[in-house]
N, C-alpha and C positions, 0 to 999 in steps of 0.2 A: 490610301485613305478611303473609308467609304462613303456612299454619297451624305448619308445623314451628318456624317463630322463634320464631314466639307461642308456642307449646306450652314453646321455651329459656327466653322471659321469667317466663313463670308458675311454670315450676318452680325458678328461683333467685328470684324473689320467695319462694316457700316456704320453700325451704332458708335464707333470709337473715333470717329471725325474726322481721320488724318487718311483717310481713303483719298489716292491721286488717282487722275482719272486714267493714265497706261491702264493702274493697277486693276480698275475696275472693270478694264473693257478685256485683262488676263481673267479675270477671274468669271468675269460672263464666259467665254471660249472654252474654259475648264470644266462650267457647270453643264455646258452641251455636248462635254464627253459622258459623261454617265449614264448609265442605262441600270435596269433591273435593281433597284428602282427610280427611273426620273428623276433631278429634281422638282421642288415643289414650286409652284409658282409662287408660293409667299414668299423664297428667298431670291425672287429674281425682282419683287417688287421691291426689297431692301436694296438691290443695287439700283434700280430706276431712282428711287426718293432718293438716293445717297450722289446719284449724278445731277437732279436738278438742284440737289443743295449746295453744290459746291461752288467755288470762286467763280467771276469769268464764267455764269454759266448760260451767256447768251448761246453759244453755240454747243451746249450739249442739250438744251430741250432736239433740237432733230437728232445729236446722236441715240437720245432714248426711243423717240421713235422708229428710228432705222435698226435698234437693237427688238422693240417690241416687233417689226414685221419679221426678224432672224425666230421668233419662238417658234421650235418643232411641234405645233398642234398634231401630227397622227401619232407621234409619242408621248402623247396624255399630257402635254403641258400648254392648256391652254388659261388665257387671261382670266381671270378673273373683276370682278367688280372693283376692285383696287387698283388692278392694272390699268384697267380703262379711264379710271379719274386722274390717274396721273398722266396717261396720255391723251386726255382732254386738256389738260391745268396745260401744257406745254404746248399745245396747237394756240389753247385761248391766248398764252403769254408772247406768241410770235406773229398774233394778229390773222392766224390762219382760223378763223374762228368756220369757216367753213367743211374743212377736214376737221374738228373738233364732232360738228355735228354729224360730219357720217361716222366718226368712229361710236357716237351715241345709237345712230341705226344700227351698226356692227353687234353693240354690245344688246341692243333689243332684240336682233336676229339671231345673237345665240344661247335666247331665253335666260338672260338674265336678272334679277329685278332689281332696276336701277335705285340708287339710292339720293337723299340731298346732296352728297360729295362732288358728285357727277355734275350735278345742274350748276354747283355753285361758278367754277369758270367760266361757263356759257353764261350766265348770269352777269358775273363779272364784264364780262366780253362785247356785251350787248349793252351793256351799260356805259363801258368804254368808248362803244362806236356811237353814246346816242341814240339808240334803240330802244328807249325806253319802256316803247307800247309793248313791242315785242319782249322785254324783258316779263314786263305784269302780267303780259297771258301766260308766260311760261311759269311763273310762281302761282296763278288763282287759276287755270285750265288746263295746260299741259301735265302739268306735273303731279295732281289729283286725280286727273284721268289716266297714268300710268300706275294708278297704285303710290304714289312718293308724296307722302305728305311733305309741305314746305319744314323747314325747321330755323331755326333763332338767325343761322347762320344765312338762310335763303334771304329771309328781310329784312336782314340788315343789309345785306348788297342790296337788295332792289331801293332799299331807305335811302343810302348811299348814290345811287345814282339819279332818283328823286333829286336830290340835294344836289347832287353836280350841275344835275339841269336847270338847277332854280325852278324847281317845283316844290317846294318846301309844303307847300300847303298838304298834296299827296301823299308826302315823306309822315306829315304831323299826323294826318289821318290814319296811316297805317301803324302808326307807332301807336294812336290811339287804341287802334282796334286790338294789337298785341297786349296793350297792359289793360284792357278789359273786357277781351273776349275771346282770347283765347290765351285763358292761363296757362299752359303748359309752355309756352316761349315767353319769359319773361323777358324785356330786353335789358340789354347790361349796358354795363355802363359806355362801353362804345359805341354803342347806336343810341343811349342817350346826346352823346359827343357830336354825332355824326349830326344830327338833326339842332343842335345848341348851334352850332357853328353854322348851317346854313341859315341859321334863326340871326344869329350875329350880323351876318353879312346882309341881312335884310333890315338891321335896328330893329331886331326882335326879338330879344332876348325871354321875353317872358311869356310869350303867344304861342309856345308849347301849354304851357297850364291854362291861359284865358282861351286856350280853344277847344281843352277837355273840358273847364269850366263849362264853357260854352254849350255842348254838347250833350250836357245834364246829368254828366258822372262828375261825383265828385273825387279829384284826388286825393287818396290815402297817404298817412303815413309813409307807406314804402316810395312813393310817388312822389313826394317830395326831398325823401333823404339820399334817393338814385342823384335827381334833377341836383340838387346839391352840391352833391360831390362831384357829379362832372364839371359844375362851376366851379369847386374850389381848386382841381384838378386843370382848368384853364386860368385858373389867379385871378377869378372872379367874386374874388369874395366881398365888394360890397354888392351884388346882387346875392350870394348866397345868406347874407345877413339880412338884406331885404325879404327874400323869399321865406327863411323863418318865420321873420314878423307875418309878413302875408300869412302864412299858414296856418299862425296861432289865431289870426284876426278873423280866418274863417270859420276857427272851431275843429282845427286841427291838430292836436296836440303831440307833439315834437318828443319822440322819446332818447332812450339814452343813445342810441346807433344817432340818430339826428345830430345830438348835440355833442357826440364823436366828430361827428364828419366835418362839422362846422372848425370845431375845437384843434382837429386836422390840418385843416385847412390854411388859418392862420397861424397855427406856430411854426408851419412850413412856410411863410412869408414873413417870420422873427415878430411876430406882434403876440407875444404870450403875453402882454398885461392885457389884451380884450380878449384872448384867447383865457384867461383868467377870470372873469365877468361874467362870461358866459358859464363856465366850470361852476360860480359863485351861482348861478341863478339856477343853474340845474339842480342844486341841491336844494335851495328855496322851495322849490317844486316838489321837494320830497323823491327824486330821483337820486339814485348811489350812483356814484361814477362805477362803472366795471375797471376791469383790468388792465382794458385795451385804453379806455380816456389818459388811467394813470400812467401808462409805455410811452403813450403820445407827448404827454408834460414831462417827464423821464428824457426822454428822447432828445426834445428839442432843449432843456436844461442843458445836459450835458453836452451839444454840439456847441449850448455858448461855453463852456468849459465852468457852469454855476453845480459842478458835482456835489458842492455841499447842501443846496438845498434839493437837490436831485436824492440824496441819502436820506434826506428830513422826508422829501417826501414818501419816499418808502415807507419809515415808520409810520405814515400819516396813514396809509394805504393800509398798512397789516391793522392799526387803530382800530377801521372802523371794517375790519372785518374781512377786506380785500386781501385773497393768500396773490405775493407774485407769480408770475410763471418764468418757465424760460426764458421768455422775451426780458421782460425784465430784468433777469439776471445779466443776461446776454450786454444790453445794453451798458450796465454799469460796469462789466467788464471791460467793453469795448473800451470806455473811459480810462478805467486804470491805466488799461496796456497802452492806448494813447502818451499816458503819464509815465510808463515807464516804473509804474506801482506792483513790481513783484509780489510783495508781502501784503500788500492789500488785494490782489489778484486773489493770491491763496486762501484768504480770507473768506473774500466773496464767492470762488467755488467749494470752497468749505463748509458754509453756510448754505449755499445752493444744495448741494449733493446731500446733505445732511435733513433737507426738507423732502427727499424724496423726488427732486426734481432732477435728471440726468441734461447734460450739456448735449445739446447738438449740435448738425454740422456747422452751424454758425458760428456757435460758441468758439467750436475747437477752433476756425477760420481764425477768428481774431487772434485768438491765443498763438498758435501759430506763426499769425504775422511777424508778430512782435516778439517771440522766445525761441522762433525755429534755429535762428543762428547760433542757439547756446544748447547742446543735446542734454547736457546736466539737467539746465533750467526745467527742460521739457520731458524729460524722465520725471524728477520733481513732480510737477504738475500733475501729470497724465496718473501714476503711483499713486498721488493722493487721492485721485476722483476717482480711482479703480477700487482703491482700498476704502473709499469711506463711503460705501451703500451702492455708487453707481456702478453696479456693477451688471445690470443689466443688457440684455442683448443691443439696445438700441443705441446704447452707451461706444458698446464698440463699432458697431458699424458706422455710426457718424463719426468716429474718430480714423476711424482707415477711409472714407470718403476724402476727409479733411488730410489726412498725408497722400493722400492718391491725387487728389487735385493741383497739388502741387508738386506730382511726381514724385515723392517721396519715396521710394521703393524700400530701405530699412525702416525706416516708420511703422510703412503699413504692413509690411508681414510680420514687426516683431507685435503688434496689435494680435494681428492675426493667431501667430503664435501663443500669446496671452489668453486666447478665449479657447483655443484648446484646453491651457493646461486648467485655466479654472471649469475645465469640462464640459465649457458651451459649446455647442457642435456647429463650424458656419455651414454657411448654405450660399447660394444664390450672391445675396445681399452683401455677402463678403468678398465674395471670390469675382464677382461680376468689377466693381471698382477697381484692384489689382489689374484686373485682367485688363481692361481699357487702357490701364493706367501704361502698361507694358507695351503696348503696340502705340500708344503716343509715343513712344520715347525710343522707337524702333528696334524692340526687343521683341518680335515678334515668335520668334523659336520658342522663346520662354513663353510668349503665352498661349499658344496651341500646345505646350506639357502641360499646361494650368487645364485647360481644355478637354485635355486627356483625362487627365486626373480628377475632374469632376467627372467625369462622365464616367471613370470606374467607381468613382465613392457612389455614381446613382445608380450603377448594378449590383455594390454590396448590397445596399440597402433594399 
């Protein structure tokens, strides 16, 4: 086999999860047979990430290391900027945070330009041991003065270990400075999390906004629908009800994502009659619910098993103008099959496919679940939404996903075999699921011929 194949097989053995680690410490020893030409160091970093990801894997962060000192540098395989952060991430994860920072001299001595990936362990690390100060200088001096701007990910560890320290005040600060000056790191909602909770533990839940207040920016919209949802997200929702109020009171006006997130929030804690109140005042306001409010009332209907007024609301939806999407369908499907609702299944993907809208992997998931034990039923099915419009490419490949994931192997090829004959040509997107799918299941032979065989249909072409 030559090196570039070997280098295909290794990197979907990685990507494919069921990599044991003999297997991967055979398959480094193989890659440092090859010569004329080398392999690449991208596919020695897929075996590195595929060792620190596995089980039990206190003791392979030093096997990666003791593997990254074996790379033959005067045969052109040397580390790269990827290699180096994973054998940072492994020093910082075994408390060796000192070998971390020379292997960061290592990769500045062989002119490379470090990137935030690099810093973030060290970061982590420092923040671990309580190193606070030394963490700040590395995100506001070191790491500008190397060319590396911080990124979303940099401040939220440094946010992060603020808050460990009970320095919340520092944490609020910073998180300030992110959502007003420098727009391009937006924080999300885990480093809203991050700081809510050391705000918590202080009886302070609310002195993230009274000390933007404070400070004489006022928060936005977005700034209160983030803060929100991390509260409704901790089953805080009479503060997130509170905070509405406050935000209208300021003269800040709550739009439909807001009264999403709210509406969220408590049908996920079974209170849809005030998660219904608020739907009722939204509209008052002259705001249309979207799609998404209606999935969420949809949603939480049918997990109480109220599918009838889950279908009313539908209509109520299409009424006033809102077309469903997927999700939507998705969901009331889920229902039927719950129910055991064959004929209404077919129904509803009938009507689905019929609007232009194709099942995804989710879709098929449920259907699946509930009709895989009968191949009748599921030929059925699958015939009908092939045959009534969905016939599109996207159609098929979330349906071999959906038999691949549940190792399906006659499923997904006779799919497969289906988009041939209606003359779609797969690619990638087809052949990549199968091919995983086979080496779970320890059919390996078969999928290095899969391998093969793409890899001649991409020299026909």
């Amino acid at each position: 086999m030559r090196t570039r194949q070997f280098e295909s097989f290794v990197r979907e053995r990685c990507r494919s999860g069921s990599l044991t680690f003999p297997e991967a410490l055979g398959l480094f020893d193989h890659l440092l047979h090859f010569r004329d030409p080398a392999p690449s160091i991208i596919t020695f970093n897929f075996l590195f990430t595929s060792l620190v990801r596995m089980k039990d894997v206190s003791r392979h962060y030093a096997t990666v290391l003791s593997l990254f000192n074996q790379l033959p540098r005067p045969r052109g395989i040397s580390p790269d900027v990827c290699t180096y952060s994973i054998c940072i991430d492994c020093c910082a994860r075994v408390n060796r945070l000192g070998l971390a920072f020379a292997l960061l001299g290592r990769l500045l001595k062989d002119r490379l330009r470090a990137k935030p990936i690099v810093f973030t362990p060290l970061l982590k690390g420092l923040c671990r041991d309580n190193r606070i100060t030394e963490a700040a200088d590395m995100v506001f001096d070191k790491m500008p003065k190397l060319g590396c701007a911080p990124n979303l990910i940099s401040y939220a560890a440094l946010i992060k270990g603020y808050c460990s320290a009970e320095k919340t005040i520092f944490a609020t600060e910073l998180l300030h400075k992110m959502i007003t000056q420098r727009g391009e790191f937006k924080p999300d909602v885990i480093t809203y999390n991050t700081v809510i909770d050391g705000l918590c533990k202080e009886g302070a839940v609310r002195k993230l906004l009274q000390y933007i207040i404070y400070k004489g920016k006022k928060p936005n919209v977005v700034t209160y629908t983030v803060v929100m949802d991390a509260l409704c997200k901790k089953e805080e929702i009479e503060k997130a009800v509170e905070l509405l109020e406050d935000m209208i009171s300021r003269g800040v006006q709550p739009n439909v994502v807001t009264y999403s997130t709210l509406i969220d929030g408590l049908c996920k804690m079974n209170k849809l009659e005030n998660a219904m109140k608020w739907l009722y005042e939204m509209i008052l306001k002259g705001m249309s619910p979207n799609v998404v409010t209606y999935n969420i009332f949809m949603d939480a209907l049918c997990k109480k098993g109220e599918t009838g007024k889950a279908e009313k609301l539908l209509g109520d939806m299409i009424s006033r103008g809102v077309q469903p999407d997927v999700v939507t369908y998705t969901i009331l499907i889920d229902r039927f099959c719950k129910m055991k609702e064959l004929e209404i299944t077919k129904k509803c993907l009938r009507e689905m496919v019929s609007k232009g809208i194709s099942p995804s992997i989710v879709t098929w998931n449920v259907i699946i679940d509930t009709f895989c034990t009968t191949d009748d039923v599921m030929n059925i099915l699958v015939n009908m939404v092939l045959n009534h419009g969905a016939r599109d490419y996207s159609a098929y490949i979330s349906l071999i996903k959906a038999y691949a994931q549940r190792r399906n192997v006659d499923g997904a090829t006779c799919v497969l075999k289906r988009m041939k004959q209606e003359g779609l040509k797969p690619d990638l997107d087809a052949y990549s699921p199968i091919q995983e799918m086979l080496l779970r299941i320890g059919r390996a032979d078969d999928a290095r011929d899969l391998i093969a065989h793409i890899n001649e249909k991409k020299a026909d072409d």
